[in-house]
N, C-alpha and C positions, 0 to 999 in steps of 0.2 A: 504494500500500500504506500503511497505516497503522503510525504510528511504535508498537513498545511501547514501554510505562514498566516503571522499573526493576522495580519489583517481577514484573513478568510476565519481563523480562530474567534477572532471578535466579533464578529459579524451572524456566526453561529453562536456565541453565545449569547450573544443579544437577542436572539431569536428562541434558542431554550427557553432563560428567563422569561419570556413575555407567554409560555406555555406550564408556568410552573404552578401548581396548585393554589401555593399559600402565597406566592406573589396575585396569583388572580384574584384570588380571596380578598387579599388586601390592599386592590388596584395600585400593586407597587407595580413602577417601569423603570425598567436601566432606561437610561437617555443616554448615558456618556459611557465606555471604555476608552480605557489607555492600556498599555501595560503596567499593573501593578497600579492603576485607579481607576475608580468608579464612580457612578453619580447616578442615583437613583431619588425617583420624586414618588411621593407619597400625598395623594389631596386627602385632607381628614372628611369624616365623614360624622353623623350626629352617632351612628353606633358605634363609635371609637369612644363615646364620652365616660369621663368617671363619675363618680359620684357629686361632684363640684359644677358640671357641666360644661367641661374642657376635656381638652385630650387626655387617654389616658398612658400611662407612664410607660406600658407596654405593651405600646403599640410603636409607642418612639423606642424601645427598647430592642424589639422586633425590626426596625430599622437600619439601627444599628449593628444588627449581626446580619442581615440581609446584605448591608450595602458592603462591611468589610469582607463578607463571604466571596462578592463579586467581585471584587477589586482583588483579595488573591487566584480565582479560579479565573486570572487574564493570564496567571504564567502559568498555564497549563494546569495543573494540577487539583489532586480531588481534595475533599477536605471534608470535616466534623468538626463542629465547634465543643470546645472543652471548656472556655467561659467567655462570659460578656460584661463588660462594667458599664454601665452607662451614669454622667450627672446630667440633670438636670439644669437649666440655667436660666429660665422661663415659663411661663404658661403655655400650652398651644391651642391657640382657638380652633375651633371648629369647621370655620370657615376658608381655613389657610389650608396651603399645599407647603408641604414638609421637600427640602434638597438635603439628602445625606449624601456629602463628598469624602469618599474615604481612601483610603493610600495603602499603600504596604508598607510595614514599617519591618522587617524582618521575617527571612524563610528559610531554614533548615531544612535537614530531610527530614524530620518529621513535626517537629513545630515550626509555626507561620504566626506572626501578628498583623492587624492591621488597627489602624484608628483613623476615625471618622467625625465629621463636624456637621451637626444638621441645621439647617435654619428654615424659618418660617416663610413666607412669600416676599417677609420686605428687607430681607437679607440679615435679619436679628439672628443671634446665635441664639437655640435655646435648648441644645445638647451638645456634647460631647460623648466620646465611649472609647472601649480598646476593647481588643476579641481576640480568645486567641485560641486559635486549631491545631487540629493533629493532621498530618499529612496522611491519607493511606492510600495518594497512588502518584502515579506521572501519567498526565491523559497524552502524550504524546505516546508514549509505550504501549497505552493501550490505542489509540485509532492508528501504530502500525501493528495490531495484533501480537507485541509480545506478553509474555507474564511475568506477574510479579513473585 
């Protein structure tokens, strides 16, 4: 089989994402890949609300491991999230569309971090997070059919 280059890599994975359960579920979209970044937009929704009548904290939470997920699986590779930190640094109204731009901040062969910044529609920061995964494969090894 023939290896792809990134840019056919990206372009397929933007097309996964946009068919993934719990991203449909919770009309998240990658908008942006890079290598090793992401950007993913999130519009709230009234059944996102917590008990306050704002967003709720996990959903921005869920964000957060979303967009770092995507942002390491640009350098090929599969991944399980082992933990998520998310702060808080704001309220999120209901009405706003959430941008989580996230980076890769370190990748091993088997641990990967990334972190990520989210803001609201008028560019307020009103999370932050870090995530960090365990590797359990190299997708290039497998779309040329080797094992692991």
């Amino acid at each position: 089989m023939q290896q792809m280059d990134d840019k056919e890599f990206l372009a397929d994975l933007q097309a996964h994402y946009a068919a993934v359960p719990f991203f449909q579920f919770l009309g998240a979209r990658v908008v942006r890949l890079a290598r090793g970044e992401a950007e993913v937009k999130l519009r709230m929704r009234p059944e996102y609300a917590n008990t306050y009548g704002i967003g709720h904290g996990g959903v921005v939470a869920a964000l957060v491991d979303m967009a770092t997920g995507v942002a390491l699986r640009t350098l090929q590779i599969y991944l399980v999230t082992i933990e998520t930190s998310t702060n808080y640094f704001d309220k999120v109204a209901l009405d706003t569309e959430l941008t989580a731009t996230a980076r890769v901040v370190f990748q091993g062969k088997r641990i990967a971090n990334g972190s990520v910044e989210v803001r609201n529609r008028e560019g307020a920061l009103v999370a932050a997070g870090k995530t960090t995964f365990y590797v359990t494969g190299d997708a290039r090894k497998k779309a040329n059919g080797a094992q692991e």
